[in-house]
N, C-alpha and C positions, 0 to 999 in steps of 0.2 A: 321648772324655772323657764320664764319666757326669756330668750336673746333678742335683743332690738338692737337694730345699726342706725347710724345718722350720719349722715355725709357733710360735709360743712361743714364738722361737731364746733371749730373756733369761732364761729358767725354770729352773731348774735340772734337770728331766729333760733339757734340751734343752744346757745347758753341760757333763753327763757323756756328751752320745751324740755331742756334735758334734766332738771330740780324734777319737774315737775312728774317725769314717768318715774326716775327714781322716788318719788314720793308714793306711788300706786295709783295716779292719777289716769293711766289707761288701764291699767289691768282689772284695777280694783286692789280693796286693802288686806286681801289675802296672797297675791299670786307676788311669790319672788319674781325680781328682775336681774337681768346682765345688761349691761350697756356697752356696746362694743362702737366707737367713734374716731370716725376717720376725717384724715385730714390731708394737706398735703405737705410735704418734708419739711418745708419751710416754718408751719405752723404747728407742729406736735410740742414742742417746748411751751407756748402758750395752754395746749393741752393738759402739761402737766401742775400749771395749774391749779385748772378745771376740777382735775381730779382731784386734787388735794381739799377744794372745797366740798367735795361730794363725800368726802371722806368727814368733811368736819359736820357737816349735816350729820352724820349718823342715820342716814334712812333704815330703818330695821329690813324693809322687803330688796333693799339693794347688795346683793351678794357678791356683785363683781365689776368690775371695769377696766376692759382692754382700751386702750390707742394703736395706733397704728397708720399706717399711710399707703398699706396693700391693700387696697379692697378685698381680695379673695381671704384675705386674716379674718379682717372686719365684719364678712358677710357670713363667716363659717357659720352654722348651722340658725342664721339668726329667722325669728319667726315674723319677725314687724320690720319693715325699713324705711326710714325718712329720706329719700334722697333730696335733699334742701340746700347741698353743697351744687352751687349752676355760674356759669360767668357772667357776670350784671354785662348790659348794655354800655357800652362807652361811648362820651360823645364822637359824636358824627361816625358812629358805628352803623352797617346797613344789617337789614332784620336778617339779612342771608349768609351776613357774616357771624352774625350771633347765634345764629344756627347752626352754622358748620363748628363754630368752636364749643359748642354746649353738645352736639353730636358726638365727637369726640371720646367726652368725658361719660356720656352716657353710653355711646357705644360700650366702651369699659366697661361700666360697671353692671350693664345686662348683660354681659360675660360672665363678668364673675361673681356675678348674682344664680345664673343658670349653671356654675360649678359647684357653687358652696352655699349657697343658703336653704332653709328646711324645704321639705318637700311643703310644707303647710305657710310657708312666706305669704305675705299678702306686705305691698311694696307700694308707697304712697310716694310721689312727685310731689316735690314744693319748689325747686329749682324752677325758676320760668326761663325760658318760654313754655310752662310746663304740660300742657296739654300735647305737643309734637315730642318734647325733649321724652316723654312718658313711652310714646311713640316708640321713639328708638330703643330705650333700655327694652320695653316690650318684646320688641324684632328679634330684640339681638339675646333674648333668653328661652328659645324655643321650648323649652323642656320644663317650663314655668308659665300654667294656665295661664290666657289674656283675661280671664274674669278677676285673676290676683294682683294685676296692675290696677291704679290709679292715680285720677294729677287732682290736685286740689284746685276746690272752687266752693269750698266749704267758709273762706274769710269774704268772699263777694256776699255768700247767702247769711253770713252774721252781719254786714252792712247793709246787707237789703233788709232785714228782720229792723236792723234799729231803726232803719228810715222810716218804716213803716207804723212800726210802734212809737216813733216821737211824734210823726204827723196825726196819729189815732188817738194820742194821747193816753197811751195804754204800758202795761208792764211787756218787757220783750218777750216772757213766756205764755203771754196771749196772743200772740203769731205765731202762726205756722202755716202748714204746704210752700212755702216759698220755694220758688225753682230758679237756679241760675243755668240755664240754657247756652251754650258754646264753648268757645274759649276762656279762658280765663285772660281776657285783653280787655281793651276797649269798645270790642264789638259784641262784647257777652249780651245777652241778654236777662236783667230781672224779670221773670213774672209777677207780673204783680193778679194779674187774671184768674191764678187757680188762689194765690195767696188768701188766708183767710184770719179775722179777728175776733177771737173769741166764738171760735166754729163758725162765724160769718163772711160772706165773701168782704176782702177788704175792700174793693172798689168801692160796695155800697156803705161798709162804716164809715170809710175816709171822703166818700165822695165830690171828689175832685178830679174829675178822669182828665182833665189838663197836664195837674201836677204829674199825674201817674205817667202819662206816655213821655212828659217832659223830665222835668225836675228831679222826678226817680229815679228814672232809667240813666239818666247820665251823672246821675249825684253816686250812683256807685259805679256804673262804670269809671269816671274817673276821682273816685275817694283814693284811689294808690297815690296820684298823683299830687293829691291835695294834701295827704300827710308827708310827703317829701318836702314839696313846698314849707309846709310850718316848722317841720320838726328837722329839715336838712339829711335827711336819711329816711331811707325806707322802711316799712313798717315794718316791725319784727317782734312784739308781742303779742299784737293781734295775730298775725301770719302764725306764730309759738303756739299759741290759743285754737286757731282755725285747724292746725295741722293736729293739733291732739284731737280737739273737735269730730272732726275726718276719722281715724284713724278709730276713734271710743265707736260711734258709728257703725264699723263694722265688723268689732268683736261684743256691741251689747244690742241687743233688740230695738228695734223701732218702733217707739210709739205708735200702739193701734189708731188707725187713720192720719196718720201723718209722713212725711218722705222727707230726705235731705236732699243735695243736691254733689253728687262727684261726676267727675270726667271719666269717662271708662272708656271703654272698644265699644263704638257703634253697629256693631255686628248684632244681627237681629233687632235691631230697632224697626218699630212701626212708622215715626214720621218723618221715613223721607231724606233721613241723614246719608252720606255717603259712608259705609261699613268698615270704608278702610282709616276713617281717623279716630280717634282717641275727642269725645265729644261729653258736655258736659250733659246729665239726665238726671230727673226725680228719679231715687233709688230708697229701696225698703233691705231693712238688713235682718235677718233674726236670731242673729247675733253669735254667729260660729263662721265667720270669718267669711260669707257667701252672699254679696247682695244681690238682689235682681232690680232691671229698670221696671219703672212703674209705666206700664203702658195705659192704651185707651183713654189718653186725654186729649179735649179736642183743641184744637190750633184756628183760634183766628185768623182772618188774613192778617192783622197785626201783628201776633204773632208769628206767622209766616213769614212774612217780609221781614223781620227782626232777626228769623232764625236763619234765614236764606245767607244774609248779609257774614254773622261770624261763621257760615260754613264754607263760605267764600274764601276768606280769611287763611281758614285751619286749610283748605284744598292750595292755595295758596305756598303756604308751608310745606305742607308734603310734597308740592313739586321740588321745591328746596332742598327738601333732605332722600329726595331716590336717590340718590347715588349713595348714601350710610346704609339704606334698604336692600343693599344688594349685598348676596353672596352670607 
């Protein structure tokens, strides 16, 4: 039986992703699940719920479901973690403050991630600022490989995929190679360079390298912002959707010649990133819980200049958060 945790479990990213694993929708439609979902005090009554509906499902592969509001309960021997549970942005909040209070929370839970969960964890970030916040829980779980972390940037590479495929005119699974490069912010960057349609480079199907360096690039860097705008809240079944996305990813193989795109530890990278942040890269998985970056692609200066800018960014943040770094 696989144990999975989720942080946030009463959030609503967290109520569209949680049906869905009890359903076998990561595992597959053999592998029992536990679902073990945390919260904080105040919300476990909403939890229970949650459960009650999980119960009325009747998922056959769902054997069990704890709550709780101790992380180190929560995390005991679990093998997948969503951490999705992070403090939103308030207005006239500064990024340094939402820093330190998302530090915090993550400090914690790479605690008590590095106490109690499997030796075999492998621990996804959906909380933003999630590439730094990834960061910290990372630091603060010494005794739990940095290749088992991850922050999500797998819902930027599902809106880069659609942009791509409504302007080509094409079905979304005749795109692929798409790379979302940085942070998971505003300064991320889409590839659209290595991207390809129907095994061809996109540039030349779509051929509009206007739209590409324009319209693209900022139509997904800020699509977050543009479904708050319509819908008054932030997205959370795409984010449901992106985070299982992620997560399948790295327990089933990767299509021969093609790569997704996660945030990991920039340690050993070839282009030029700085080693010590949590950055986003084309990744190949083969499907036992272990991805590698895909190296050996080359970086236009467009490219470049694009990647320089969200690395800015992420170095940025980590000056922010040395002082959670320590000790």
């Amino acid at each position: 039986m696989k144990r999975v945790a989720i942080t946030g479990a009463g959030g609503q990213i967290a109520y569209s992703l949680i049906f869905r694993i009890a359903n076998g929708e990561l595992f597959g439609a053999n592998q029992e699940v536990a679902l073990q979902l945390l919260e904080v005090p105040d919300a476990i009554a909403s939890l229970k719920g949650l459960v009650m509906e999980l119960e009325d499902c009747a998922f056959p592969l769902l054997k069990e479901v704890k709550i709780g509001s101790d992380p180190e309960e929560m995390f005991a021997g679990a093998n997948a973690v969503f951490l999705v549970g992070a403090k939103p942005r308030g207005p006239g909040m500064e990024r340094k403050d939402l820093l330190a209070d998302n530090g915090k929370i993550f400090i914690a839970q790479g605690k008590a991630l590095n106490r109690c969960a499997a030796k075999d964890v492998r621990v996804l970030v959906v909380g933003n600022p999630c590439n730094t916040n990834c960061l910290i829980a990372m630091h603060h779980a010494p005794n739990i490989a940095k290749d088992q972390f991850f922050a999500m940037t797998r819902l930027d590479q599902n809106r880069a995929v659609s942009q791509l495929a409504k302007r080509a005119g094409c079905d979304v699974q005749s795109v692929s190679n798409v790379v979302i490069w940085g942070n998971h912010s505003s300064t991320q960057m889409p590839d659209f360079e290595h991207a390809k349609v129907r095994g061809k480079s996109a540039s030349e199907v779509i051929g509009d390298m206007r739209w590409l360096q324009t319209e693209f690039i900022t139509g997904v860097q800020k699509r977050g912002a543009e479904v708050i705008a319509a819908r008054g809240k932030s997205s959370a079944a795409s984010a449901a959707n992106a985070a299982l996305d992620a997560m399948r990813s790295v327990f089933h193989p990767t299509r021969s010649g093609d790569w997704f795109s996660m945030a990991i530890s920039a340690q050993g990278n070839p282009y030029g990133i700085d080693e010590r942040l949590v950055f986003s890269f084309p990744c190949t998985s083969k499907g036992k819980g272990d991805i590698e970056m895909v190296k050996g692609l080359h970086l236009t200066p467009f490219l470049q200049e694009k990647l320089a800018l969200t690395q800015k960014e992420l170095l940025e943040e980590l000056e922010m958060i040395a002082p959670l770094l320590r000790g």
